[in-house]
DOGUPA-679794 format. One record per residue (C-alpha): residue number from 0; residue in one letter; x, y, z. Coordinates in steps of 0.1 Angstrom, whole numbers. Example, Ala and Ser with C-alpha at 12.3 -4.5 7.8 and 13.67 -1.06 7.14 Angstrom:
<zatis>
zati kedo->0&roti->a&u->123&v->-45&w->78
zati kedo->1&roti->s&u->137&v->-11&w->71
</zatis>
This chain:
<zatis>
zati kedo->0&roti->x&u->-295&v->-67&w->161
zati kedo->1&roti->x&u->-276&v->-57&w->133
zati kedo->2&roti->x&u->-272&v->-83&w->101
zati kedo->3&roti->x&u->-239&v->-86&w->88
zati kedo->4&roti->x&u->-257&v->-89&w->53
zati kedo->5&roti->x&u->-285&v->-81&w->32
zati kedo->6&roti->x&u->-290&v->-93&w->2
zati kedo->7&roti->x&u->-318&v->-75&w->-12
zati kedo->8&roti->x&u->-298&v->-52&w->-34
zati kedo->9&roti->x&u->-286&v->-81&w->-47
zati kedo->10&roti->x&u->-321&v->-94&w->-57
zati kedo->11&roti->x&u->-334&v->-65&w->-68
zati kedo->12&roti->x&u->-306&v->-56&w->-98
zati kedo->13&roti->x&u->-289&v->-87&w->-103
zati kedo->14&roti->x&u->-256&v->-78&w->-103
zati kedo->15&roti->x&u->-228&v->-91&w->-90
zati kedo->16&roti->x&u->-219&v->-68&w->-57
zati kedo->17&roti->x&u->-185&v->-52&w->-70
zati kedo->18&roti->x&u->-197&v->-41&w->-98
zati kedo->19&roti->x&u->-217&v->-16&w->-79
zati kedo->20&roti->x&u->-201&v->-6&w->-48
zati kedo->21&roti->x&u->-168&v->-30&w->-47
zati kedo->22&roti->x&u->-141&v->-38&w->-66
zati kedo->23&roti->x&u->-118&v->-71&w->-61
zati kedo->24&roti->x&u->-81&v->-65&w->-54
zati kedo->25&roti->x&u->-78&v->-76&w->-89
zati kedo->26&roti->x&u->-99&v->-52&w->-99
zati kedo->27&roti->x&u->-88&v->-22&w->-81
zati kedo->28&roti->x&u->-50&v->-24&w->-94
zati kedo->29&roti->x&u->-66&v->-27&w->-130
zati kedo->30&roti->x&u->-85&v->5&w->-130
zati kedo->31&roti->x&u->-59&v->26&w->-110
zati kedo->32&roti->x&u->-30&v->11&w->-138
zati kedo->33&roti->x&u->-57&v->25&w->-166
zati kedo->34&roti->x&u->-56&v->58&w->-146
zati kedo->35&roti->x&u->-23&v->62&w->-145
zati kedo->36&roti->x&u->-14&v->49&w->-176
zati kedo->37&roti->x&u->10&v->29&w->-160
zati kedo->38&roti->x&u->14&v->-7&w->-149
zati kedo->39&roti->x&u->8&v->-11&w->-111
zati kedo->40&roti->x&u->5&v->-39&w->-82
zati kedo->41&roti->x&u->-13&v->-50&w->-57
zati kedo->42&roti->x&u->19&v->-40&w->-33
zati kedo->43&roti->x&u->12&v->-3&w->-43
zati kedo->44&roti->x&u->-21&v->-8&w->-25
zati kedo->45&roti->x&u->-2&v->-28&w->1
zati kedo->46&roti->x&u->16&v->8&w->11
zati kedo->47&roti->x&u->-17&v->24&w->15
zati kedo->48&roti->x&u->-32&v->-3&w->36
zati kedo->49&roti->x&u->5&v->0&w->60
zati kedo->50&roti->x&u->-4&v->35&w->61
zati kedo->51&roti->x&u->-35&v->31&w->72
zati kedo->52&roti->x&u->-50&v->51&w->47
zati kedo->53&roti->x&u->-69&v->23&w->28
zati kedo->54&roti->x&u->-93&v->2&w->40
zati kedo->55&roti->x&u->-95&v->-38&w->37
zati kedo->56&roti->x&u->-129&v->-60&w->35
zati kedo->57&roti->x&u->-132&v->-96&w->37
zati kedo->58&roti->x&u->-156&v->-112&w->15
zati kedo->59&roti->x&u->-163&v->-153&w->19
zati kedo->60&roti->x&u->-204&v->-153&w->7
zati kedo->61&roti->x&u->-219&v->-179&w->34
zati kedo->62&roti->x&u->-194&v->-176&w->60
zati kedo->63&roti->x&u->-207&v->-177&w->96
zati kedo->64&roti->x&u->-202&v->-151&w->121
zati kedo->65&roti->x&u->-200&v->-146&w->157
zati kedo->66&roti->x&u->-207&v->-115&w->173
zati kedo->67&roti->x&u->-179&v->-110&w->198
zati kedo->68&roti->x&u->-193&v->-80&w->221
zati kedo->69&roti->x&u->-230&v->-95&w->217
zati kedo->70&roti->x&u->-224&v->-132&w->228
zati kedo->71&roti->x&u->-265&v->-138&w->232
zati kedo->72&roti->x&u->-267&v->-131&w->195
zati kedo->73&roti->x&u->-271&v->-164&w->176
zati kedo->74&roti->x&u->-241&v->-162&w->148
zati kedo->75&roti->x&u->-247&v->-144&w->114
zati kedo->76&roti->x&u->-240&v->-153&w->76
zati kedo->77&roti->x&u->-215&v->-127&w->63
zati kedo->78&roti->x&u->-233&v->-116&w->26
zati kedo->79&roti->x&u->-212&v->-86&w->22
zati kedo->80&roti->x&u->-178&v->-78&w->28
zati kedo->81&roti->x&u->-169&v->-64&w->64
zati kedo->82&roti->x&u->-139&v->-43&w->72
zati kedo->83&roti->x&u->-108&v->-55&w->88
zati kedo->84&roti->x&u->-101&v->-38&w->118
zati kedo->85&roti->x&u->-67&v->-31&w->116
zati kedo->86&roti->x&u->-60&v->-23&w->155
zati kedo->87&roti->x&u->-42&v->-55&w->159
zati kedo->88&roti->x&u->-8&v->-47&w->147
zati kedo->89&roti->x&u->1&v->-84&w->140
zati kedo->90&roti->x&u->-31&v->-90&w->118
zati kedo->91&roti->x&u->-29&v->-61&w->102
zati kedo->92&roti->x&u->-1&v->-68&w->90
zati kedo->93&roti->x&u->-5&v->-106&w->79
zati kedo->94&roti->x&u->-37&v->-84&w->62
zati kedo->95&roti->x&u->-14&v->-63&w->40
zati kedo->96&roti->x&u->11&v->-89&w->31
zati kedo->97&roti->x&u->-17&v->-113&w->15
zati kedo->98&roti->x&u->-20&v->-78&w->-9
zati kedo->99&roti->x&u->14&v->-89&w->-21
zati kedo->100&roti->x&u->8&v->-124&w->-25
zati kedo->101&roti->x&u->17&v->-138&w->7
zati kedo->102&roti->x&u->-2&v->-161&w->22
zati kedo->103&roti->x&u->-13&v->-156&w->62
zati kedo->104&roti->x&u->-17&v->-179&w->88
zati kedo->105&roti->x&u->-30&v->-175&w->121
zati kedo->106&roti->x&u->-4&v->-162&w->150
zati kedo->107&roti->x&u->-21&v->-185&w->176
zati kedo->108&roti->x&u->-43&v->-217&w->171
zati kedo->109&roti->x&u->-77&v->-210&w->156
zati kedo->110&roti->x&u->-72&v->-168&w->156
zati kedo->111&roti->x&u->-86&v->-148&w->133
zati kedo->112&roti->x&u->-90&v->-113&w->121
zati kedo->113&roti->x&u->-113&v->-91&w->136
zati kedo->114&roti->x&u->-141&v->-77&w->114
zati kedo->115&roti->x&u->-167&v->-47&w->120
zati kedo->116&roti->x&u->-199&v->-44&w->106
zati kedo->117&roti->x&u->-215&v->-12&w->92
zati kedo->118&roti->x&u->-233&v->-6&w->127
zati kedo->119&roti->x&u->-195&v->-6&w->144
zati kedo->120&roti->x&u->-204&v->-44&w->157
zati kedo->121&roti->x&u->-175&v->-68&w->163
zati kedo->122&roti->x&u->-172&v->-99&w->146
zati kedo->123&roti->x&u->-149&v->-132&w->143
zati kedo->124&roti->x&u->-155&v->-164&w->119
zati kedo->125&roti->x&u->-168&v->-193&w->131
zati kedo->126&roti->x&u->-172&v->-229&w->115
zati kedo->127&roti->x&u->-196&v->-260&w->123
zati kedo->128&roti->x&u->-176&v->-283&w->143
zati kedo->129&roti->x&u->-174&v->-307&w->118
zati kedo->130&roti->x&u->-162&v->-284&w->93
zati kedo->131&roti->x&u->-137&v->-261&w->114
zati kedo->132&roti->x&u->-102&v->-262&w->97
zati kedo->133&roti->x&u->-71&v->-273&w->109
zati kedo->134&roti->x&u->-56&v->-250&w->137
zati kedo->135&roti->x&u->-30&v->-232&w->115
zati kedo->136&roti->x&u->-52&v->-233&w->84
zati kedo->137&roti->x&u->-54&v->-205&w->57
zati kedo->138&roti->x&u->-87&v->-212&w->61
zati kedo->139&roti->x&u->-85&v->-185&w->93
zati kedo->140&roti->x&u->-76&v->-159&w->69
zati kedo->141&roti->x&u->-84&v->-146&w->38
zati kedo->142&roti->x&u->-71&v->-151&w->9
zati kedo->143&roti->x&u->-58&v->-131&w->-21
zati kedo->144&roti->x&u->-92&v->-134&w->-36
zati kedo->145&roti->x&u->-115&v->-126&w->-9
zati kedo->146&roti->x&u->-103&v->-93&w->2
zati kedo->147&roti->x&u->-120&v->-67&w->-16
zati kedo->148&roti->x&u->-118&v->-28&w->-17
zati kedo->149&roti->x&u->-149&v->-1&w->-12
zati kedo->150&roti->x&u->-152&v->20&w->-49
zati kedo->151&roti->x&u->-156&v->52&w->-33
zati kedo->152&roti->x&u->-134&v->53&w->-6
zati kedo->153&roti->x&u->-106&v->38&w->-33
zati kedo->154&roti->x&u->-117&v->68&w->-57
zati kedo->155&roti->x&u->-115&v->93&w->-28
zati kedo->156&roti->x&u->-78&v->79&w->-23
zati kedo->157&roti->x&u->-62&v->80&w->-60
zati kedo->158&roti->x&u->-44&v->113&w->-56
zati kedo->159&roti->x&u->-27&v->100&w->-31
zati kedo->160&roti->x&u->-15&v->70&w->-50
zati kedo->161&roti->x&u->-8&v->91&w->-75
zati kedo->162&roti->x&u->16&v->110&w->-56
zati kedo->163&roti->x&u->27&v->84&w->-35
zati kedo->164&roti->x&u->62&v->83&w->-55
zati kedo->165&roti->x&u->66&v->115&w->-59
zati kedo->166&roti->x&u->62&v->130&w->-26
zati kedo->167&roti->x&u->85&v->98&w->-13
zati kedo->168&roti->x&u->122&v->111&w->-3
zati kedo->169&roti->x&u->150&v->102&w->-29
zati kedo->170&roti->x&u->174&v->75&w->-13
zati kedo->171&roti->x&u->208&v->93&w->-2
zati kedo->172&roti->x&u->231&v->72&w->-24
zati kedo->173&roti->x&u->205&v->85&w->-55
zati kedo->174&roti->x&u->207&v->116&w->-47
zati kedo->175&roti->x&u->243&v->119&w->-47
zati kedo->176&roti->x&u->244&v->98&w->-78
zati kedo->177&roti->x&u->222&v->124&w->-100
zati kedo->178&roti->x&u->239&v->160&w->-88
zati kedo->179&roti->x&u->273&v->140&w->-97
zati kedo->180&roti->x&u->260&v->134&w->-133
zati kedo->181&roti->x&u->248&v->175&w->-130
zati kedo->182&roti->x&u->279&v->181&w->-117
zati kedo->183&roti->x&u->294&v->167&w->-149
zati kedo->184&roti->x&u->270&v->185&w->-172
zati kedo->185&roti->x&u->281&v->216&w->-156
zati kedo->186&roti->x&u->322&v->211&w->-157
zati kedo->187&roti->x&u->316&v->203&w->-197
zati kedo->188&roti->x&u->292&v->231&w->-207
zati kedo->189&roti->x&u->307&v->256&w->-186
zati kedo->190&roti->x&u->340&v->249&w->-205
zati kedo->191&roti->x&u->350&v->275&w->-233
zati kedo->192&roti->x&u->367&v->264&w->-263
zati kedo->193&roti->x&u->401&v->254&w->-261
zati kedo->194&roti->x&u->400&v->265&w->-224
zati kedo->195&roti->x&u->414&v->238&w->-200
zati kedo->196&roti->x&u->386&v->213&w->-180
zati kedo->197&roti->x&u->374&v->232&w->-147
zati kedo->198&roti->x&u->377&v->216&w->-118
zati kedo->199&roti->x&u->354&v->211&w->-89
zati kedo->200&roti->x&u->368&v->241&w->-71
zati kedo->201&roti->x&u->356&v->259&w->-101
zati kedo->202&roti->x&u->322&v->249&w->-100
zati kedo->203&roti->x&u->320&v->250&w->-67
zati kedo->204&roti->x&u->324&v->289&w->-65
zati kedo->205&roti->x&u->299&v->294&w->-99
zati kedo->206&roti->x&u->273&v->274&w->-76
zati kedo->207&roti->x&u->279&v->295&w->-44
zati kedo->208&roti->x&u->276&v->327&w->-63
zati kedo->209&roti->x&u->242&v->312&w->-81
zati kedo->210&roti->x&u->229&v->300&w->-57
zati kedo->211&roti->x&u->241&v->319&w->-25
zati kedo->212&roti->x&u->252&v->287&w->-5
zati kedo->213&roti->x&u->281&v->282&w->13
zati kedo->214&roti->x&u->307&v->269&w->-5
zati kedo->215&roti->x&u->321&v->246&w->20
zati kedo->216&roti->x&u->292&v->228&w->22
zati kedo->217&roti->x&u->286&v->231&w->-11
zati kedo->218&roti->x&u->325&v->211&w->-18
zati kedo->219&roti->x&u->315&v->185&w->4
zati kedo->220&roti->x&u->288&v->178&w->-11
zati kedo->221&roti->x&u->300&v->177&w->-47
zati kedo->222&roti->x&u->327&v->156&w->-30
zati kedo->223&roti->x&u->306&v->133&w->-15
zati kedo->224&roti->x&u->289&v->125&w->-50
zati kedo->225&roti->x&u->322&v->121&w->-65
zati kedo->226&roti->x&u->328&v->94&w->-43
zati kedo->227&roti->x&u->296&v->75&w->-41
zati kedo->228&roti->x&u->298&v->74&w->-82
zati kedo->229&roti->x&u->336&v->59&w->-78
zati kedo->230&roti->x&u->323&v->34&w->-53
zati kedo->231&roti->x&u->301&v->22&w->-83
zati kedo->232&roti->x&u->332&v->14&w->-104
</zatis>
């Protein structure tokens, strides 16, 4: 039977557990804002965790366990995190929205998220009878506090929060917003002294014989942006 905890690392260094091989949520958006020399939240974790890409362990030292698959088993004490399974779309996502804050309760009376062990065993809370929580508790989830992250699978991820932004598409109305502000640049730099304004028509063909676009496209475009930055006025 696999134990959902074992404390003897523990023992043997004295150490708090994250401090070795976990890191709090806390934590975790801390060292990746050092990284990037930038402020970040919990929520940019939270878009990881939707795309499945980051992993999620609950951590409530003395909690007792039931093995759901193993039913013979006499319940364990969870003392270290387990994972989150996250094949239950409507946990999963009550799971990510505690990264940003939001509390979760249970769906159904006295549910609960499923958890995994590092033998692939599947488990669900349990409480002593006379200290099980109200049906729709908090108590059935975690909270902000107790879900923590694996260091080395959140190191093995950090390019990819990095570049999270960039790679993300710009928003049409943006988009259409910055290449009319080029579009400007290029009317008043490609203006000669004392030469009347150019028009759109004008830049229009420069970019078409740049560029080798089609110009019609290319006007309806330009035209487009025009408008979206007069909507804005």
């Amino acid at each position: 039977m696999a134990a959902a905890g074992n404390d003897s690392a523990t023992k043997s260094t004295g150490k708090p557990f994250h401090m070795r091989r976990w890191l709090s949520v806390q934590q975790a958006v801390d060292h990746l804002s050092a990284l990037a020399e930038e402020p970040l939240t919990s929520d940019d974790l939270a878009r990881l965790a939707e795309d499945r890409k980051l992993d999620l362990y609950w951590y409530r030292p003395g909690q007792k366990l039931r093995y759901l698959e193993r039913p013979d088993w006499p319940s364990a004490e969870l003392k270290q995190p387990l994972r989150v399974c996250p094949d239950n779309s409507s946990d999963w996502h009550a799971i990510v929205g505690i990264l940003r804050q939001s509390p979760a309760l249970p769906a159904e009376e006295n549910d609960t998220p499923v958890l995994q062990d590092a033998d692939g065993n599947l488990l669900k809370i349990t409480f002593d009878l006379n200290r099980r929580p109200e049906p729709y508790s908090g108590r059935w989830y975690p909270n902000y506090s107790e879900l923590v992250l694996k260091r080395s699978e959140l190191e093995r991820l950090e390019s990819d929060l990095f570049l999270m932004d960039e790679g993300r598409e710009l928003e049409p109305q943006l988009l259409l917003d910055v290449i009319w502000q080029l579009e400007q640049l290029a009317l008043e730099n490609g203006r000669a002294p004392g030469e009347a304004s150019h028009d759109t028509a004008w830049l229009t063909r420069q970019l078409s014989q740049r560029a080798h676009l089609d110009p019609a496209i290319l006007g309806r475009v330009l035209h487009a942006a025009e408008r979206q930055h007069q909507s804005h006025h």
